[in-house]
C-alpha positions in Angstrom: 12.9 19.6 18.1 12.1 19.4 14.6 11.5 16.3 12.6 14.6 15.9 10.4 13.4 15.0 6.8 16.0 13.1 4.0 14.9 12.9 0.7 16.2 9.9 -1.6 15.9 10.9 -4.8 15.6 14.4 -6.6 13.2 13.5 -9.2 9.7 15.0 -10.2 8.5 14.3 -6.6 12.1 15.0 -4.8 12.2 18.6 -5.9 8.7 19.9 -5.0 9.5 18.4 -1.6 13.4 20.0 -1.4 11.5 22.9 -2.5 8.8 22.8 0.1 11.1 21.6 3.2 13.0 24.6 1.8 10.7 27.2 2.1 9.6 26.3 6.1 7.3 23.9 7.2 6.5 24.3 10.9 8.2 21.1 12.8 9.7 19.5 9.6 14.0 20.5 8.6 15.4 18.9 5.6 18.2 17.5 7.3 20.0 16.3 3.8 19.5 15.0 0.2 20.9 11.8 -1.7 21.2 11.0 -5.3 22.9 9.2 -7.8 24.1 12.1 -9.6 25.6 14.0 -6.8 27.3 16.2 -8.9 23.6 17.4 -10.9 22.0 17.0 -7.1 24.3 20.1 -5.8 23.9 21.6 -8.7 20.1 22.3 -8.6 20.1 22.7 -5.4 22.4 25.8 -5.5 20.8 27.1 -8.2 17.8 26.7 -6.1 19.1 28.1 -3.0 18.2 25.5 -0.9 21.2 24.6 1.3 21.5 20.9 2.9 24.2 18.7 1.9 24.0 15.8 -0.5 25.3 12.1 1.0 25.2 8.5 0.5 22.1 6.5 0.6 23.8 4.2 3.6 24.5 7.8 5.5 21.0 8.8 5.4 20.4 7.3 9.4 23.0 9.5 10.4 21.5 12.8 9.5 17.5 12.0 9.3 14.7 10.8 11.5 12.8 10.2 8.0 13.5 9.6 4.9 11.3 9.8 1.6 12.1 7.5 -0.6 11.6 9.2 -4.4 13.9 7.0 -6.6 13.6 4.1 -8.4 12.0 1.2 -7.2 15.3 -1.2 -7.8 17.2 0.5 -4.9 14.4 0.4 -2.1 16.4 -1.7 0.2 19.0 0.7 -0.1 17.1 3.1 1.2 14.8 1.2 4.0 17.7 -1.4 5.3 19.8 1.4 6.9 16.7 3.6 8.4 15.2 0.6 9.6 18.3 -1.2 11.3 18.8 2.4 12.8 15.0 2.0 14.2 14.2 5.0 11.8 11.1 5.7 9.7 10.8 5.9 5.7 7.9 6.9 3.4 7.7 4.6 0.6 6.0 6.1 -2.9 7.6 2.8 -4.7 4.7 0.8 -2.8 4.9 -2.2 -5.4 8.4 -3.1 -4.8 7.4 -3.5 -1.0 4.9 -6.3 -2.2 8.0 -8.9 -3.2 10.0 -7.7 0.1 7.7 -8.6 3.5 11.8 -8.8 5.0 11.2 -5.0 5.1 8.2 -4.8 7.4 9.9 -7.3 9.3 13.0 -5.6 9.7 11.2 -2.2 10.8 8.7 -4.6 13.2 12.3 -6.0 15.1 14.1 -2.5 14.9 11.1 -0.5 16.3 11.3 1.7 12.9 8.4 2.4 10.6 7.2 2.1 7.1 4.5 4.8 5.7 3.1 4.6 2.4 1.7 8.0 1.5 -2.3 8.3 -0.1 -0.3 9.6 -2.7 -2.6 9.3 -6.3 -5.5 7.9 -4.6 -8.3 8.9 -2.4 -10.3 7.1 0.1 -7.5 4.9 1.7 -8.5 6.0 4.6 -12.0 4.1 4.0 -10.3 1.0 2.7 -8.6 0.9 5.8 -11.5 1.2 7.9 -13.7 -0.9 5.9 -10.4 -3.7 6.4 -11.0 -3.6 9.8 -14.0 -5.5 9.4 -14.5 -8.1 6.5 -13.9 -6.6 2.5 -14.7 -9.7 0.1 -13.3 -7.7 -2.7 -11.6 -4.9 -4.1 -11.0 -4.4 -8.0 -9.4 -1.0 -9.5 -9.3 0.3 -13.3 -6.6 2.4 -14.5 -6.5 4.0 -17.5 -3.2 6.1 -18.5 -2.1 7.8 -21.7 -0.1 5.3 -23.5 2.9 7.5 -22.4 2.2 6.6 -19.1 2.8 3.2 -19.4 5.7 2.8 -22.3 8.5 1.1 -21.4 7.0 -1.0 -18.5 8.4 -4.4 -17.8 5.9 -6.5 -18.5 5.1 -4.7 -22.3 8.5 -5.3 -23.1 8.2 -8.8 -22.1 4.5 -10.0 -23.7 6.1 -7.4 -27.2 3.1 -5.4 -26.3 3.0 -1.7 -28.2 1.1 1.2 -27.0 2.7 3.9 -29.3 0.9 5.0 -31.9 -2.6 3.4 -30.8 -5.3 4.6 -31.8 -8.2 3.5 -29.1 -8.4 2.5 -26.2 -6.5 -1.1 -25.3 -6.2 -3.3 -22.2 -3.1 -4.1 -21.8 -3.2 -6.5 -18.2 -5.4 -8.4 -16.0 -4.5 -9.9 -13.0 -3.7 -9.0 -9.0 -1.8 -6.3 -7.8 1.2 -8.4 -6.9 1.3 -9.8 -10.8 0.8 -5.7 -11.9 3.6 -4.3 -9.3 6.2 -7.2 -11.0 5.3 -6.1 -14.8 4.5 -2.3 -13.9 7.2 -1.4 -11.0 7.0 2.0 -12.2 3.6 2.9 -13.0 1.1 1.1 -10.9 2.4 1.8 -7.2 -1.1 3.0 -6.4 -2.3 -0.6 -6.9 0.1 -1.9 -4.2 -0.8 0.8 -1.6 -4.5 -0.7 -2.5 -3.6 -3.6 -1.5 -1.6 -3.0 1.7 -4.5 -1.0 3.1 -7.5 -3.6 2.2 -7.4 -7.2 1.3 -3.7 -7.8 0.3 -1.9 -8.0 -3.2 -3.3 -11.7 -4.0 -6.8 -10.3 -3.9 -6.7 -7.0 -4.7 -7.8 -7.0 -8.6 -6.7 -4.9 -11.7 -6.9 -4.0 -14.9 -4.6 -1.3 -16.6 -5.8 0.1 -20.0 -3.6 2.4 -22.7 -5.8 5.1 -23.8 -4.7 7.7 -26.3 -7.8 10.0 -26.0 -6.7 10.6 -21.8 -4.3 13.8 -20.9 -5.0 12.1 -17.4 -4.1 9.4 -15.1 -7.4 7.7 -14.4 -8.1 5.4 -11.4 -11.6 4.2 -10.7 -11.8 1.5 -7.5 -15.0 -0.5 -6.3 -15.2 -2.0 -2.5 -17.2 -4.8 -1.1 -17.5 -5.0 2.2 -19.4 -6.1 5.2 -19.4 -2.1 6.2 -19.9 -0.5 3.5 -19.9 -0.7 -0.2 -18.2 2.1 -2.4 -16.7 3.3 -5.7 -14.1 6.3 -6.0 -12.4 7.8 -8.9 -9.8 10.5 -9.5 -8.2 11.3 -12.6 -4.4 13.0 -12.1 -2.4 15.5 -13.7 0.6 13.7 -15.1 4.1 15.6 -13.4 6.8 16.1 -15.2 7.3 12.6 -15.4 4.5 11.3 -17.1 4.3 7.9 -15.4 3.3 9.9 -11.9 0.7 12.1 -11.2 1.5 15.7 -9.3 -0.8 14.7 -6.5 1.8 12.3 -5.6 4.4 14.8 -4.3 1.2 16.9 -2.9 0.3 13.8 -1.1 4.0 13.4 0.6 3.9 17.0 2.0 0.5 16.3 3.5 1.6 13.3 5.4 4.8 15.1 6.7 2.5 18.0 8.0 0.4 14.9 9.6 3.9 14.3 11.6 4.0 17.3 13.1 0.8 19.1 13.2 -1.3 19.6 16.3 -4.5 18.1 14.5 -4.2 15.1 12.4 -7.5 14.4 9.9 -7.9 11.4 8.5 -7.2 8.1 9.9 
């Protein structure tokens, strides 16, 4: 039987996923679709002619065996409670609002559900989580996004920080990845994956720069460990929405074809 896929959320990363699931992907159905515009949901989805029915978040359990979460990162437990309690798996691209609820991975420890977080705009997880097998004494990341990328997060508004209109490059935090997934919710989930795979969101280090010269996301990581040392960086094509890359969607396709494939590469 095939692996019934929910989405939650028909944003930049919703739709190339409806669209995918849509076209056929071998042991994957999308089994349904929930928004909070239900009305625009069925709309682009007829006009698409992709044909699964759009329901409430607390429904989702009923139709799915997984669901992607693709919306914003306020409503999580929304999502996650009712998959879980139903023993259920979710894929999780809001990764930094996971750092302030450990309930969650409790809840899908006593349920006998599961929690993925997707590589989504970064490589080499996989090595982070090897290398975490064994003893990482530190792992610090750089991001640099058009200012674009980052207007309108949380914690500029709070500390009156402006990024519009600069003209160089400016740092506009320092700190761990739990401090930048409270004041950037939306724009530094790949911090909190980081973290989550390696050395945890108290140790994992970060600094996020505003950089009018970049077109591009930019993430650059170093490791230190007792395995291995390393360095990785990838820069990403904004989506649509400029506060993700397109990679991310990508990223969710090829961990659903993970699910059902008859080769899995990569840890």
């Amino acid at each position: 039987m095939p692996i019934k896929v929910a989405i939650a959320g028909l944003g930049a990363v919703g739709r190339v996923l409806a669209r995918k699931l849509a076209d056929g992907m071998p042991g994957l159905e999308l089994a349904c679709v929930a928004a909070r515009d239900r009305a625009k949901a069925e709309a682009w989805l007829k006009a698409q002619g992709i044909r699964c029915p759009v329901v409430e978040i607390d429904a989702l359990p009923l139709h799915a065996d997984l669901a992607v979460e693709c919306a914003p990162p306020e409503i999580i437990e929304q999502i996650c409670r009712p998959m879980l309690m139903a023993g259920k798996k979710v894929m999780v691209l809001s990764a930094g609002a996971l750092l302030p609820r450990p309930e969650l991975i409790e809840l899908a420890k006593a349920n006998g559900g599961q929690i993925i977080v997707p590589t989504g705009a970064l490589l080499a997880l996989d090595a982070v989580t090897a290398a975490a097998e064994g003893s990482i004494s530190s792992v610090r990341m750089v991001t640099r996004k058009p200012p674009k990328g980052l207007s309108g997060a949380r914690y500029l508004v709070a500390n009156n920080i402006d990024v519009d209109g600069i003209t160089e490059p400016k740092r506009v935090f320092a700190g761990t990845a739990r401090e930048a997934a409270a004041g950037f919710p939306e724009n530094v989930n790949v911090v909190a994956a980081l973290a989550l795979a390696g050395i945890g969101a108290d140790r994992t280090m970060i600094e996020i720069w505003a950089d009018p010269a970049l077109s591009r996301n930019c993430h650059t990581i170093d490791v230190e460990a007792d395995s291995a040392r390393f360095s990785f960086s990838i820069e990403n094509v904004p989506s649509e929405n400029p506060k993700t890359g397109k990679i991310t969607a990508l990223s969710v396709v090829a961990a659903l074809r993970k699910m059902a494939a008859p080769i899995r590469v990569g840890t």
